[in-house]
C-alpha positions in Angstrom: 27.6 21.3 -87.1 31.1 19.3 -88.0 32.1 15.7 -87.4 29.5 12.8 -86.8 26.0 12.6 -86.3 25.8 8.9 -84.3 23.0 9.5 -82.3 20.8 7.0 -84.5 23.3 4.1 -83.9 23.8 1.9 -80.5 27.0 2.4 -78.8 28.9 -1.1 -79.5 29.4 -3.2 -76.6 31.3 -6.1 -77.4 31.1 -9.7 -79.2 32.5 -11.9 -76.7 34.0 -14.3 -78.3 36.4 -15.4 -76.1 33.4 -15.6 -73.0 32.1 -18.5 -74.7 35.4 -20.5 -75.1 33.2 -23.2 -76.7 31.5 -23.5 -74.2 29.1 -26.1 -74.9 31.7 -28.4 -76.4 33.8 -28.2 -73.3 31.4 -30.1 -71.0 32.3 -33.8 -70.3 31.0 -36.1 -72.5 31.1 -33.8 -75.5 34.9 -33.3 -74.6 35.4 -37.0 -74.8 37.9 -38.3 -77.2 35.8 -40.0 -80.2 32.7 -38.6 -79.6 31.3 -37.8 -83.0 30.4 -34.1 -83.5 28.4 -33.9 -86.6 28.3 -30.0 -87.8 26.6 -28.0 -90.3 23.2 -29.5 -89.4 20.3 -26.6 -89.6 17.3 -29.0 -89.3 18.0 -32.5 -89.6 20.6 -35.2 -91.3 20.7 -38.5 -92.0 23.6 -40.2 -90.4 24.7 -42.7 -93.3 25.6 -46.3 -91.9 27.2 -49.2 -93.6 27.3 -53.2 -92.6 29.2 -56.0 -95.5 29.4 -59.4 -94.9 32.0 -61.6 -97.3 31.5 -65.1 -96.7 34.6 -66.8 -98.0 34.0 -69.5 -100.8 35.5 -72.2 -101.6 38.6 -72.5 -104.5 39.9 -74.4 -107.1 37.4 -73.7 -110.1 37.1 -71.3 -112.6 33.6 -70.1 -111.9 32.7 -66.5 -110.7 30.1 -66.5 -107.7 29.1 -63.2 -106.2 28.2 -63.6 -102.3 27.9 -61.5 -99.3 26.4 -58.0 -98.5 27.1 -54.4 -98.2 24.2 -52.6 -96.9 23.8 -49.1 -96.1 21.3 -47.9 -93.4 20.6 -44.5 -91.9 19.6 -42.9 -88.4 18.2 -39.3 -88.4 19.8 -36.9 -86.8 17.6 -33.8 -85.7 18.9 -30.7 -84.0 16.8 -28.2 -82.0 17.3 -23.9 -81.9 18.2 -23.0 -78.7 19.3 -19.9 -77.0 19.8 -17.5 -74.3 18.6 -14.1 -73.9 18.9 -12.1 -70.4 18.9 -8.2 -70.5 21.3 -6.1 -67.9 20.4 -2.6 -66.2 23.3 -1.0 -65.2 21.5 1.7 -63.1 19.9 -0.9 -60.6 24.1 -1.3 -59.4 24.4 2.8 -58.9 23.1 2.4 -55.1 24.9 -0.1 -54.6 28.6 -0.3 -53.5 29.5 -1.8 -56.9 28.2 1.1 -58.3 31.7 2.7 -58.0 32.7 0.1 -61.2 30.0 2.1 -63.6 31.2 4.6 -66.1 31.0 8.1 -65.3 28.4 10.1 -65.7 24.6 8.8 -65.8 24.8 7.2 -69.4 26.1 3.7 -68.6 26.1 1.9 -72.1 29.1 -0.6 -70.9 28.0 -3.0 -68.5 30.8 -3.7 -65.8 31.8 -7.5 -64.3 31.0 -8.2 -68.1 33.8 -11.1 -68.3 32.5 -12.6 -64.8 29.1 -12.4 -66.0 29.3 -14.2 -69.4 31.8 -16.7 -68.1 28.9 -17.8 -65.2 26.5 -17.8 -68.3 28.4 -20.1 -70.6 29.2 -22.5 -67.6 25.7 -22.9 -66.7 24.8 -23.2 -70.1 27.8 -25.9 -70.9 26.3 -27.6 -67.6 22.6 -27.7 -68.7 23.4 -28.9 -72.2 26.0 -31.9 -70.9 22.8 -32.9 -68.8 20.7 -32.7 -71.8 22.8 -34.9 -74.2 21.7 -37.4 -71.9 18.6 -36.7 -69.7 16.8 -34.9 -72.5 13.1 -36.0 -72.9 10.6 -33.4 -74.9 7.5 -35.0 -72.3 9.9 -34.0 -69.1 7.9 -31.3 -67.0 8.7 -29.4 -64.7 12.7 -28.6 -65.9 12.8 -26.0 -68.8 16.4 -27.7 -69.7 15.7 -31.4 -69.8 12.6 -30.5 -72.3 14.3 -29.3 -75.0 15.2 -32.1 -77.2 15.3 -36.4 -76.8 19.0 -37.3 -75.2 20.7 -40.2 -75.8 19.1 -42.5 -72.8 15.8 -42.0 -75.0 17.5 -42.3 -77.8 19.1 -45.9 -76.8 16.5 -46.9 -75.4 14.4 -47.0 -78.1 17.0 -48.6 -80.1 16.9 -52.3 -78.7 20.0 -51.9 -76.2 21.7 -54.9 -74.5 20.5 -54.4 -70.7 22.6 -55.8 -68.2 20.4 -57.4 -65.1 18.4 -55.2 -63.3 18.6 -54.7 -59.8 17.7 -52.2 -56.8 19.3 -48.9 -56.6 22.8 -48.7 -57.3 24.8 -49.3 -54.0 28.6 -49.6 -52.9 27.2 -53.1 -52.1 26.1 -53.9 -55.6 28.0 -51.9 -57.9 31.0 -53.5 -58.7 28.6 -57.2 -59.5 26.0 -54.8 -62.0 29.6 -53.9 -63.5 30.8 -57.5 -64.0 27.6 -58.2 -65.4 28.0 -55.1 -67.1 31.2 -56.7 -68.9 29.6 -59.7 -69.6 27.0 -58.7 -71.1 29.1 -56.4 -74.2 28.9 -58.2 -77.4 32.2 -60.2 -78.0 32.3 -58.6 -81.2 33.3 -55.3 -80.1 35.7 -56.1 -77.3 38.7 -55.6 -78.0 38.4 -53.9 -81.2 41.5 -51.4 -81.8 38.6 -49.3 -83.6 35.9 -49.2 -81.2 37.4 -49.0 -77.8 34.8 -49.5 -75.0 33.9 -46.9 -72.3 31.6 -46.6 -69.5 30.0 -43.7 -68.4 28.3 -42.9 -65.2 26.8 -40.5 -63.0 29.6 -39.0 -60.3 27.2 -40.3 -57.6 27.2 -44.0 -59.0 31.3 -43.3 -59.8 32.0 -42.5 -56.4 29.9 -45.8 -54.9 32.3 -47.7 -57.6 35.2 -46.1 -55.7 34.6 -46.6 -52.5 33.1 -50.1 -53.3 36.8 -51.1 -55.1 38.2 -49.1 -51.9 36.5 -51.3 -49.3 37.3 -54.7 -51.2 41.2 -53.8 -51.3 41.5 -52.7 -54.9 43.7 -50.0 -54.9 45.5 -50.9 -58.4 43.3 -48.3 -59.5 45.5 -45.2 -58.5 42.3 -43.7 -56.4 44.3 -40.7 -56.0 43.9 -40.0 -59.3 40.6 -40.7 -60.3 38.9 -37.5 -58.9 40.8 -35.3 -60.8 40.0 -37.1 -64.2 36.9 -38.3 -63.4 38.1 -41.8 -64.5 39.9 -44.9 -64.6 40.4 -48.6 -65.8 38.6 -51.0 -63.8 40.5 -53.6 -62.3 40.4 -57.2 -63.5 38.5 -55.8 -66.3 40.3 -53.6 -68.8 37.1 -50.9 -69.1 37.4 -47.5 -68.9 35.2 -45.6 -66.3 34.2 -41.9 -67.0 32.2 -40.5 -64.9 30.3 -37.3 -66.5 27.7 -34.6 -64.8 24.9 -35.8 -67.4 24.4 -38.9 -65.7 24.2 -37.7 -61.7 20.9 -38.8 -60.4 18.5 -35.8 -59.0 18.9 -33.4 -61.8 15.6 -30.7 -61.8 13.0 -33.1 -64.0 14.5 -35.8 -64.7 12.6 -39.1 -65.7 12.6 -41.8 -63.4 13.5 -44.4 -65.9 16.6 -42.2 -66.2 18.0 -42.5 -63.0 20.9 -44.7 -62.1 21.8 -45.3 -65.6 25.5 -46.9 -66.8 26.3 -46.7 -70.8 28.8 -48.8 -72.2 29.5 -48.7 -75.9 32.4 -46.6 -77.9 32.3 -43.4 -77.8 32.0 -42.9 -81.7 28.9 -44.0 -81.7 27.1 -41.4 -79.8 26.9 -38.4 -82.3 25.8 -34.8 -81.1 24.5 -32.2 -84.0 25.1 -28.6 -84.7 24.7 -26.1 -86.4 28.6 -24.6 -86.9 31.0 -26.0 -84.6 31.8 -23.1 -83.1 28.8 -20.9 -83.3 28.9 -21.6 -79.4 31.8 -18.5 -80.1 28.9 -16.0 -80.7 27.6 -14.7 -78.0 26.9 -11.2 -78.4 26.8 -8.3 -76.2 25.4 -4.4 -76.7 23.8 -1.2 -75.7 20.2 -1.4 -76.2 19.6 2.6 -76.6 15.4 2.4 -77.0 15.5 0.9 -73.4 19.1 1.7 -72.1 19.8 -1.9 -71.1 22.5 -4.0 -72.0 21.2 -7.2 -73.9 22.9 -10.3 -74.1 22.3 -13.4 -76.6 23.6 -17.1 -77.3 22.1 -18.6 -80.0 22.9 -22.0 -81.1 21.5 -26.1 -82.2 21.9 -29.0 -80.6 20.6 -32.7 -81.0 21.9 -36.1 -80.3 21.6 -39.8 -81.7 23.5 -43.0 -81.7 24.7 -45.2 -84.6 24.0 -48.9 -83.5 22.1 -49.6 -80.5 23.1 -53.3 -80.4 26.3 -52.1 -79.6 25.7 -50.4 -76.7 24.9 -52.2 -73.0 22.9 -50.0 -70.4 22.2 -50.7 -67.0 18.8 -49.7 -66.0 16.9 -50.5 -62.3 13.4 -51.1 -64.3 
């Protein structure tokens, strides 16, 4: 017999490479300018952080006297495996009308809709792990998502925050006085500070009270009909930024009460996500499974969060 002998080898499907289109990466928060994405992480790493103080001395002698600090400090930063598996029969479609898309013949070892299916994958998966970064909590039950590693509302939370006043549930009637307090309550050190420009981020449920609590008292400096397409804007009489991101609606599938109705202002630098390889989120894989005839798909890839200083950071909280 001439030419190949291939029956031993899976047909090759595809790595989808483009499908992913970073997909974790491209949700909200993780998207925001100065987030810091730390790579290259396979277990853990300690964030290194550094503090100096130089008290100034007085002149006019010849004497030599050291003074002040530098001090260097570290927060460890621990990543979790994740991944997704699912496994595709292409002859459950053949009754169907869709059925007409397969291959000829009865060997179906390319799966069709293949770019519709992996782009609804990596969207739910860039949706789950934008909720995570910030809802995450390894004693949450009842989500299989929210359970995978700590986010950062743990995180800051157990990093002696300032806490703005706590107050009932969020309201239109009540949102725009919990962000004034918000404002007052930022360390002066770290307002106005060309390095470490200040950002608040909120649910889309408490952003939307904000706007129609701004609408209602007149303040429509704001260009409103803007804000729904970025998701954010400066507040008026204030100078902060708003950004509203999807990890912070209220009602996600597990969620923590204590998690609910949450604001986080601080700079964005000092919220740090880990991974693995920044773009090992491009490396979802796709093939022929001969021993069973299904097409298998996988996504495999690490994630983690933690913060640099939580004394910088002012949370609003209802309890």
């Amino acid at each position: 017999m001439s030419g190949f002998t291939v029956t031993g080898l899976t047909n090759y499907v595809k790595e989808n490479a483009d499908a992913i289109v970073a997909s974790i990466a491209k949700g909200e928060t993780l998207s925001y300018p100065g987030i810091s994405i730390q790579a290259g992480i396979k277990n853990a790493e300690k964030l290194l952080l550094f503090a100096n103080t130089a008290p100034i001395q007085v002149g006019g002698t010849c004497a030599f006297n050291a003074s002040g600090s530098s001090t260097f400090s570290n927060r460890t930063l621990t990543v979790s495996p994740l991944k997704w598996n699912d496994t595709f029969c292409p002859e459950d479609l053949q009754k169907k009308f869709i059925g007409t898309t397969l291959v000829a013949g009865s060997n179906y070892d390319a799966m069709p809709f293949e770019a519709v299916i992996m782009k609804a994958v990596t969207d739910s998966l860039s949706l789950q792990i934008e909720q995570t970064v910030w809802k995450g909590d390894t004693t949450a039950v009842g989500s299989p998502t929210l359970k995978q590693f700590d986010g950062w509302l743990k995180t800051i939370d157990a990093a002696s925050p300032v806490y703005a006043t706590a107050t009932a549930a969020i309201t239109t009637g009540n949102i725009i006085g919990i962000m004034d307090d918000i404002y007052t309550n930022i360390p002066a050190s770290i307002l106005n500070n060309p390095d470490k420009p200040l950002v608040s981020f909120m649910g889309y449920d408490t952003f939307r009270k904000l706007i129609i609590a701004l609408k209602n008292a007149n303040a429509f400096n704001f260009f409103p009909e803007s804000t729904w397409l970025t998701g954010e804007f400066t507040m008026p009489g204030l100078g902060l930024k708003i950004k509203a991101v999807h990890g912070l609606d209220n009602d996600q599938l597990g969620e923590l009460i204590g998690y609910r109705d949450r604001i986080v202002t601080t700079w964005a630098g000092n919220l740090f996500y880990g991974t693995d390889l920044a773009n090992e989120y491009e490396e979802a894989k796709m093939w022929y499974s001969m021993d069973d005839q299904n097409i298998k798909g996988s996504i495999k890839w690490k994630s983690g969060v933690q913060i640099a200083y939580g004394s910088e950071i002012v949370t609003y909280k209802n309890s």
